[in-house]
Each structure stands twice: as structure tokens, then as C-alpha cells.
C-alpha positions in Angstrom: 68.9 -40.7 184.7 70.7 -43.0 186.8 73.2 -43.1 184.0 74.0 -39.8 183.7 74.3 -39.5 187.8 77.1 -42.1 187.7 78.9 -39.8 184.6 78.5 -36.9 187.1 80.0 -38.7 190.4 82.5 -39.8 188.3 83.5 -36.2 187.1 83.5 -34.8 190.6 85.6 -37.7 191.9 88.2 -37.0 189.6 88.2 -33.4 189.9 88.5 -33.7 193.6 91.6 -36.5 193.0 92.9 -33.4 190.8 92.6 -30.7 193.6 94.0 -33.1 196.2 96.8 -33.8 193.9 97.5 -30.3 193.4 97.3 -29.4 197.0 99.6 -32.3 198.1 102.2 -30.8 195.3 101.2 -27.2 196.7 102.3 -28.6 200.5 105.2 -29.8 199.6 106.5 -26.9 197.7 105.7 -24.6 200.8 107.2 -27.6 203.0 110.5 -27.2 200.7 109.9 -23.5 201.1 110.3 -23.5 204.8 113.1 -25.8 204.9 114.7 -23.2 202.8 114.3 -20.5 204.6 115.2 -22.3 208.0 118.4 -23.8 206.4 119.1 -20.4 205.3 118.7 -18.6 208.4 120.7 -20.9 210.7 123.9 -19.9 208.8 123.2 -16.7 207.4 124.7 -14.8 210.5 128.2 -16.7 211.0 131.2 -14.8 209.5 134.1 -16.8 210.4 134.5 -19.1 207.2 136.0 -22.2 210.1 132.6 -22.1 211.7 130.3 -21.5 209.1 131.9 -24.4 206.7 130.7 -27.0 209.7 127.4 -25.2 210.3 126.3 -25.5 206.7 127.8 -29.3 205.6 125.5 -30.1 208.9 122.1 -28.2 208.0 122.2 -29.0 204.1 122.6 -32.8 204.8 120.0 -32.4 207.1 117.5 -30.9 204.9 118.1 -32.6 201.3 117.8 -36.3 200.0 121.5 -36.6 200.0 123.5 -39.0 202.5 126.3 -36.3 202.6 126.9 -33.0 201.6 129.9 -31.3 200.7 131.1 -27.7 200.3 134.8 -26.6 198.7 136.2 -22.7 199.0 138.3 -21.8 196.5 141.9 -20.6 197.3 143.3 -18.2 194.3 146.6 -18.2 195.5 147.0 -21.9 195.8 144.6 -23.0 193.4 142.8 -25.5 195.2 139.4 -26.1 196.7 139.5 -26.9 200.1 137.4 -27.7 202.6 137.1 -29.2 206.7 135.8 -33.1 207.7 135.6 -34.2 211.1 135.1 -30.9 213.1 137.5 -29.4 211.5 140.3 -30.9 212.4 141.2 -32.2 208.8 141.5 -30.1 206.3 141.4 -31.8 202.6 142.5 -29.5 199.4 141.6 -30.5 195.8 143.8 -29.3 192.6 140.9 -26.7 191.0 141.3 -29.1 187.9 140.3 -32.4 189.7 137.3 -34.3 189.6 134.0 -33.7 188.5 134.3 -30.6 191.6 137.1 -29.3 189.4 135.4 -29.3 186.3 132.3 -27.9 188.5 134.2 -24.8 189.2 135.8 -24.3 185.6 133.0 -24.5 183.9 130.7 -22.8 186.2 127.9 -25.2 185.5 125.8 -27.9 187.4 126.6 -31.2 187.3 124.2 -34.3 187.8 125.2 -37.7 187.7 123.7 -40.7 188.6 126.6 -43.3 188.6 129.8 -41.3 189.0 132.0 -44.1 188.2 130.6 -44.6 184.7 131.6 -41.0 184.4 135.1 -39.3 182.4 135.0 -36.6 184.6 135.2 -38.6 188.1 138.1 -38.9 190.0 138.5 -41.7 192.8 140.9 -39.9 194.6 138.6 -37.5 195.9 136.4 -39.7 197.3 139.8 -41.0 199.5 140.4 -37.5 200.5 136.9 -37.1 202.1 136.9 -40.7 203.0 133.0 -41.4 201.8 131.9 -43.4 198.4 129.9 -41.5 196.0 127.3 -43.2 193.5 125.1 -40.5 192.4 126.1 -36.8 192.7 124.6 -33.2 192.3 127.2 -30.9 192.0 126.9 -27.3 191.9 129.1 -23.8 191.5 128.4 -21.1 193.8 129.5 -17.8 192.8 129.4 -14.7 194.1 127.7 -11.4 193.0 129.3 -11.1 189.7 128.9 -14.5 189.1 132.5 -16.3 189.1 132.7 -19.5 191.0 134.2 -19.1 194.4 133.1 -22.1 195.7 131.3 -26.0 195.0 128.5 -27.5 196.6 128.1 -31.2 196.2 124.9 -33.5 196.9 126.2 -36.9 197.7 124.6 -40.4 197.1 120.7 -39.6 196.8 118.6 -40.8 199.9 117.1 -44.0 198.2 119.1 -44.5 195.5 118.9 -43.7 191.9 119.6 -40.5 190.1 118.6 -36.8 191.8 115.0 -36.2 190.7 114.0 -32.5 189.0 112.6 -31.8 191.9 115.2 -32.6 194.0 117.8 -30.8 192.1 115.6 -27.7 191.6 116.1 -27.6 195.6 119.3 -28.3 195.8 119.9 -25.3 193.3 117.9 -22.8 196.0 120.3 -24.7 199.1 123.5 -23.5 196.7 122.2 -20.1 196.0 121.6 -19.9 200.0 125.2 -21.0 200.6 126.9 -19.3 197.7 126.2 -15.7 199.4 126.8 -17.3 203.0 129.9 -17.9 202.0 130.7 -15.2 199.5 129.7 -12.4 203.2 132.1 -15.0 205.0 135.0 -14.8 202.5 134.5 -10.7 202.3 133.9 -10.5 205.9 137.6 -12.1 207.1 139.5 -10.3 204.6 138.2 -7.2 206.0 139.0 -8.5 209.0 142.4 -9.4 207.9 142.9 -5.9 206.6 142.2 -4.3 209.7 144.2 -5.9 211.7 147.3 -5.7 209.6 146.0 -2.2 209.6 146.5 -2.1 213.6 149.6 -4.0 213.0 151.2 -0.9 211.1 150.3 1.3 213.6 151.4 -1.1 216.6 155.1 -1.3 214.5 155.2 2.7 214.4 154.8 3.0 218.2 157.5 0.5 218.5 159.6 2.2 215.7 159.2 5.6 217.9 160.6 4.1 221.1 162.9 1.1 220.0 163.7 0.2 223.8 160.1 -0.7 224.6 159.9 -2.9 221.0 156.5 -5.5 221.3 155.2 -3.5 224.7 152.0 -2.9 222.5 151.8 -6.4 221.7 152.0 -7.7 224.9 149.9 -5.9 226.6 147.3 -6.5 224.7 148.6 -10.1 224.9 148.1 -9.8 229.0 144.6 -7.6 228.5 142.8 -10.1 226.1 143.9 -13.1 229.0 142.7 -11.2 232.1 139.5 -10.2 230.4 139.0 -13.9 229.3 139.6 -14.4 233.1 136.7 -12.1 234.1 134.4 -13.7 232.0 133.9 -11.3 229.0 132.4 -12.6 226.0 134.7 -13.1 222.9 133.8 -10.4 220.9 134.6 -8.1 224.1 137.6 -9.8 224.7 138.8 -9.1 220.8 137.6 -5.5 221.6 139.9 -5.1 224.4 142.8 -7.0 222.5 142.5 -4.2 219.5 142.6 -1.4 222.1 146.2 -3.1 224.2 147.5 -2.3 220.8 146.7 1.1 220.5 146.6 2.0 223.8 150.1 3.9 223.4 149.5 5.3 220.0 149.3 8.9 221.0 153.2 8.7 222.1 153.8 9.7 218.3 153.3 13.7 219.7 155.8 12.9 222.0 159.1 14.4 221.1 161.9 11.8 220.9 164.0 13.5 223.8 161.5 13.0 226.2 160.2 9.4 225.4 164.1 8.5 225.5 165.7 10.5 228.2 167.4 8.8 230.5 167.0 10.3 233.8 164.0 11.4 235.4 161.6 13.5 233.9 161.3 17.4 234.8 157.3 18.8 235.5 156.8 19.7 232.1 158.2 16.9 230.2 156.2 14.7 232.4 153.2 16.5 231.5 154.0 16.1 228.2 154.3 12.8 228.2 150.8 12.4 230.4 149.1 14.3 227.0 150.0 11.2 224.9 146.7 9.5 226.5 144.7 12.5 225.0 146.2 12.4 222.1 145.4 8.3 221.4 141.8 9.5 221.6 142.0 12.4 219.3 143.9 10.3 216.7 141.9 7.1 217.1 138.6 8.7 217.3 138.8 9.6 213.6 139.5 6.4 212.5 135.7 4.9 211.0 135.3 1.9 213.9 132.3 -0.6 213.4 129.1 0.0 215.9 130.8 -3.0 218.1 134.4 -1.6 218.0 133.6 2.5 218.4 134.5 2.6 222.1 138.2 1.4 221.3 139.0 5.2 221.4 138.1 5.6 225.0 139.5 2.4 226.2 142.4 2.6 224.7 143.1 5.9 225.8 141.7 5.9 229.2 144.5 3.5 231.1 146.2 6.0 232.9 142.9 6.3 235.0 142.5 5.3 238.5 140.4 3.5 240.8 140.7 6.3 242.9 140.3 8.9 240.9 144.0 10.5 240.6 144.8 9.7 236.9 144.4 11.4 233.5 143.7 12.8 230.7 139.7 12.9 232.7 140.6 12.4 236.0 137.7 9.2 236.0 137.0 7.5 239.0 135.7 3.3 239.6 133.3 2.4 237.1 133.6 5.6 235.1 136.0 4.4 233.8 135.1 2.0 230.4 136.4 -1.7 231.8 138.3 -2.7 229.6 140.7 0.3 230.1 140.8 -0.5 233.5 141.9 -4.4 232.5 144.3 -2.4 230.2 145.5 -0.2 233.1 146.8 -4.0 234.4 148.6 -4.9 231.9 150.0 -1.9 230.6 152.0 -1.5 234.1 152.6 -5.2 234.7 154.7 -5.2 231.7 156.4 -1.6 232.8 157.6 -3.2 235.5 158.7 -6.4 233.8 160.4 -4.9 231.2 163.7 -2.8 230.5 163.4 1.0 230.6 165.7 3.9 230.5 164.5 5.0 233.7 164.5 1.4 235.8 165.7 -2.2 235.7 162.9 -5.5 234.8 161.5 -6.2 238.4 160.6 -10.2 238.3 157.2 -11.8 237.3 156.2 -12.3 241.0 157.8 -8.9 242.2 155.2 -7.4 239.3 152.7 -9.8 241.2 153.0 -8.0 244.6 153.1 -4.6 243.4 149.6 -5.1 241.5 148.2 -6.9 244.2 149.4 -3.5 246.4 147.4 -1.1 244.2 144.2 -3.2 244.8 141.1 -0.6 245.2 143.8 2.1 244.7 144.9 2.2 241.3 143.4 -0.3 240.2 139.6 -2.0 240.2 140.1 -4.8 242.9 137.7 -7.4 240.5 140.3 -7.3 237.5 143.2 -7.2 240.1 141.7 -10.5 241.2 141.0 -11.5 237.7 144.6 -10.7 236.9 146.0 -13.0 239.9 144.0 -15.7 238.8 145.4 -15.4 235.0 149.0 -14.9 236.4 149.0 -17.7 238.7 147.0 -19.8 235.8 149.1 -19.0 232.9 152.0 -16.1 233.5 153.6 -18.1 236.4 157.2 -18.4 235.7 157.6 -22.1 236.9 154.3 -22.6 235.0 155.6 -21.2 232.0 159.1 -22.6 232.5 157.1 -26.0 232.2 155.5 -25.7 229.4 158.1 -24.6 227.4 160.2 -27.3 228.5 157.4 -30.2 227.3 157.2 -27.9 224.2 160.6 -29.4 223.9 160.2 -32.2 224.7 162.3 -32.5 227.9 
């Protein structure tokens, strides 16, 4: 009897090693889980591929056995991989061909290797370029939705030595799938980007193209917008906002018929009138271009600068803080660089003559915070002795 109690103890003891076994390997598994998801989340939102190349070398060495990680983009017309070390400041490119990342990438297939430089396919150049000794390495393709590589994650030197372990790597393979469309929304996001604003670009040009006397106004008003909004403390995004609009703000002078936009002399009632329907006409045209959420309000700024503090300008006849902000930091710029600049109706007044007159129209014409937020960006960075200085050390001198 006693006997077959022992047999029975036994049995149980086992069985509960068994369970515990299997609930220490379940605990882990959601442990790895959760590290997944938090490494995935904390890059999943950044868009600009500088930022996000950082944000994810950081979190995936953080949350794998690996002493460093590395990622490399693929550039198609250079042909190399490429990627940031030290903050960014360095950036270190790699023939697609090189290395075991090289033959990562070609052959769009994991690589594992637990003593690299016993390996045909290492290269000891690379590690030069990154400046860090690999031993053991998990290296893996990331591709994008139709499955072609754009990019290689590497695993570097295994926390403890030795060769990545299945379990390790199977990780590793769910970090790289994370990454891989990180970076593939990243890569589709900036040439979207890029598109639309050589897309502004065009339509900057034909404004300049219409009326060859005031060539680059668009430009540098938005130049003078973008630093008086970073003056009054906008965020980025907002400040970007404001930048796109300074180059559109004009855009409706396209209906303007070339004899008026160029005359000479002084306009008559109804050619000014005319040319006051150009602000209209930048929000009709602009308002059927397809904006982002963020970006659908660059219609109304952009057209709305001819608006006063006070109340007497047009195409609404807006008063103070009816009028959207940033056309009132566009108003700002958009007459400082009237005034600065040759026109068939007047001669450049100076920097500091442009000063006064803004200053003048405080809490008339214009909202006395962004005529204060204006001062401060003009004495800070449009200064002429200021600017006079700089490019001298630019030179050298």
C-alpha cells in the first residue's frame, strides 16, 4: 500500500514539474509577446525615415539578446544599403553586393551565423564602416508587401555568446516583420511627400513664370512665414502648414490678365479690383486640390492674407482672430517682401525701412502678437548686419 502511494506521489510530482514547465515556457512566450508589441508600437507612428532609423536600432537592441542591432535601406538608384550611427550624424553606405547584408538582400533569405569570420560570405570591411566587431550574426531581409527586399535587419553578437538560439531567432523574425512595414510606410510616406512638394514647386514656378519681375516672391515668403511662425511658437507640423500655404498664397494671380499684373503705372478702380479677386480665386483653385485632414485649411490661409486686423481687407472682409493665423503671419511676410523688393510700381525700400513700416501697422493691419513675433525673427535672423555676418564667416573672412 505504502508502495503504491510512493508510485502515485511520484506521478503527481512529475506532472506538476510538467505543468510548471509548460507555464514557465507559456510566460515567456506572452513575455516575448509583449515586448513585441511594445517594440512595435513605439515606432510604428514615425514617418520620417531620419527619425525612425534611430528610434528602431535603439528599441530592437533594447528588446533582443543581441549587443547591437542594425538596420540598412536600400537605395535603387545608387545601389547601396545605407544606414545612420551616432545620432545620425554618419551616414555609412554598403555596395548591395557586400557582405553577408549584401547577400541578405539578394537572396531575400535569413542568414544565421555563429562565427562570421569562419564564414565565405563575411566581409571585414563592414564591420569598419559601423565601427563594431561582429562574432555571431542573425541577419534578416525585410521586404515590403509584395515581398522584395527593401531593406536588412541584422542581430549582432548574441548576449552571452554562442550562436542565436531557435527561439531567439524565431523573435527576431517577428522584430523584422515589425520593422520591415515600419519602414516600408516610412519609405512610401516621404516619397509622397516628396511628390507633393515638387508638386507645389510647379505651381510656385508658374506664378513666378506669370509675373517674371517678382521671380522667388512665393518662395520667400513662405521663407519669412515659416520663421515668424517658428518665432510664435507653433508646432512643426503647423509651421510646415503655413510654409505650403507662403507658396501658394499668390496662386490665384493666374486669372489675372498679364496687362494688369505688369502695368507700370498705377492701377485704375477696376483693374485694381481685378487684381483684389486673385485672393478669391487662390481659394477656389486650391480648394479642389485633395489636402490631407492636417493640411485642408491651406485653402483659406493661403488665400486669406489680404485680411486685416481691422477689418478693411478682402476677399471676406475678416476681422482679428477671424482670420485663420497663419494667414495673418502670411499677411507679414507677403508685404515685408513687397516692400523689399523691386516692382513696376515702386523702388526696394531697405530691410529696416520694411521694419518701421510693419511695426506702424501694429493692431491696424496687422495682429500686434505676430508683428512682435516678426520683430523678434527680423532682429534674430533678417538683420542686415546680422546677415551681413554670417555670410561673411560662411566665407570664411
Amino acid at each position: 500500500m505504502r508502495k503504491g502511494l510512493t508510485k502515485d506521489t511520484s506521478s503527481d510530482i512529475n506532472l506538476r514539474d510538467d505543468v510548471n514547465e509548460q507555464l514557465q515556457k507559456l510566460e515567456e512566450e506572452v513575455r516575448r509577446y509583449r515586448k513585441l508589441l511594445e517594440v512595435s508600437a513605439s515606432f510604428q507612428s514615425e514617418m520620417d525615415i531620419d527619425q525612425l532609423l534611430p528610434l528602431i536600432i535603439k528599441r530592437a537592441t533594447e528588446s533582443v539578446k543581441a549587443e547591437k542591432c542594425m538596420v540598412y535601406i536600400y537605395n535603387p538608384d545608387k545601389g547601396v544599403l545605407w544606414t545612420k550611427l551616432k545620432g545620425n550624424a554618419h551616414t555609412v553606405m554598403i555596395p548591395h553586393n557586400q557582405g553577408i547584408i549584401g547577400w541578405v538582400f539578394n537572396n531575400n533569405k535569413p542568414y544565421i551565423v555563429a562565427d562570421v569570420y569562419s564564414d565565405s560570405h563575411f566581409d571585414p570591411s563592414v564591420d569598419a564602416k559601423v565601427d563594431f566587431k561582429a562574432k555571431a550574426v542573425a541577419v534578416f531581409p525585410l521586404c515590403n508587401r509584395r515581398g522584395k527586399p527593401i531593406a536588412v535587419f541584422e542581430a549582432i553578437n548574441r548576449v552571452g555568446g554562442g550562436e542565436f538560439q531557435s527561439e531567439e531567432v524565431k523573435f527576431l523574425m517577428m522584430v523584422a516583420h515589425q520593422i520591415g512595414i515600419a519602414i516600408e510606410n516610412a519609405l512610401l510616406y516621404t516619397e509622397l511627400l516628396s511628390t507633393f512638394e515638387s508638386f507645389i514647386d510647379v505651381m510656385a514656378f508658374t506664378i513666378d513664370a506669370k509675373h517674371p519681375i517678382s521671380r522667388g516672391h512665393s518662395r520667400r515668403v513662405a521663407l519669412y512665414a515659416k520663421g515668424i511662425a517658428r518665432e510664435f511658437g507653433l508646432s512643426d507640423d503647423t509651421v510646415e502648414k503655413i510654409h505650403w500655404a507662403g507658396l501658394l498664397h499668390d496662386y490665384g494671380k493666374i486669372s489675372v490678365p498679364d496687362s494688369i499684373l505688369q502695368k507700370a503705372g498705377k492701377l485704375d478702380d477696376e483693374e485694381y479690383e481685378q487684381i483684389k479677386r486673385h485672393a478669391l480665386m487662390t481659394y477656389r483653385i486650391l480648394s479642389r486640390i485633395h489636402f490631407s485632414r492636417y493640411m485642408r485649411d491651406i485653402p483659406l490661409i493661403a488665400s486669406e492674407h489680404h485680411e486685416r486686423w481691422d477689418g478693411k481687407g478682402y476677399p471676406f472682409g475678416k476681422k482679428d482672430e477671424q482670420i485663420p493665423l497663419g494667414a495673418r503671419i502670411i499677411a507679414i511676410a507677403d508685404v515685408f517682401d513687397a516692400l523689399t523688393s523691386f516692382r513696376e510700381y515702386h523702388s526696394p525700400m531697405t530691410f529696416a525701412e520694411a521694419r518701421e513700416e510693419i511695426l506702424s501697422e501694429r493692431g491696424k493691419m496687422f495682429d500686434p502678437r505676430v508683428v512682435d513675433a516678426f520683430i523678434r525673427y527680423y532682429d534674430k535672423e533678417l538683420d542686415p548686419y546680422k546677415l551681413r555676418q554670417t555670410l561673411w564667416k560662411s566665407m570664411g573672412k
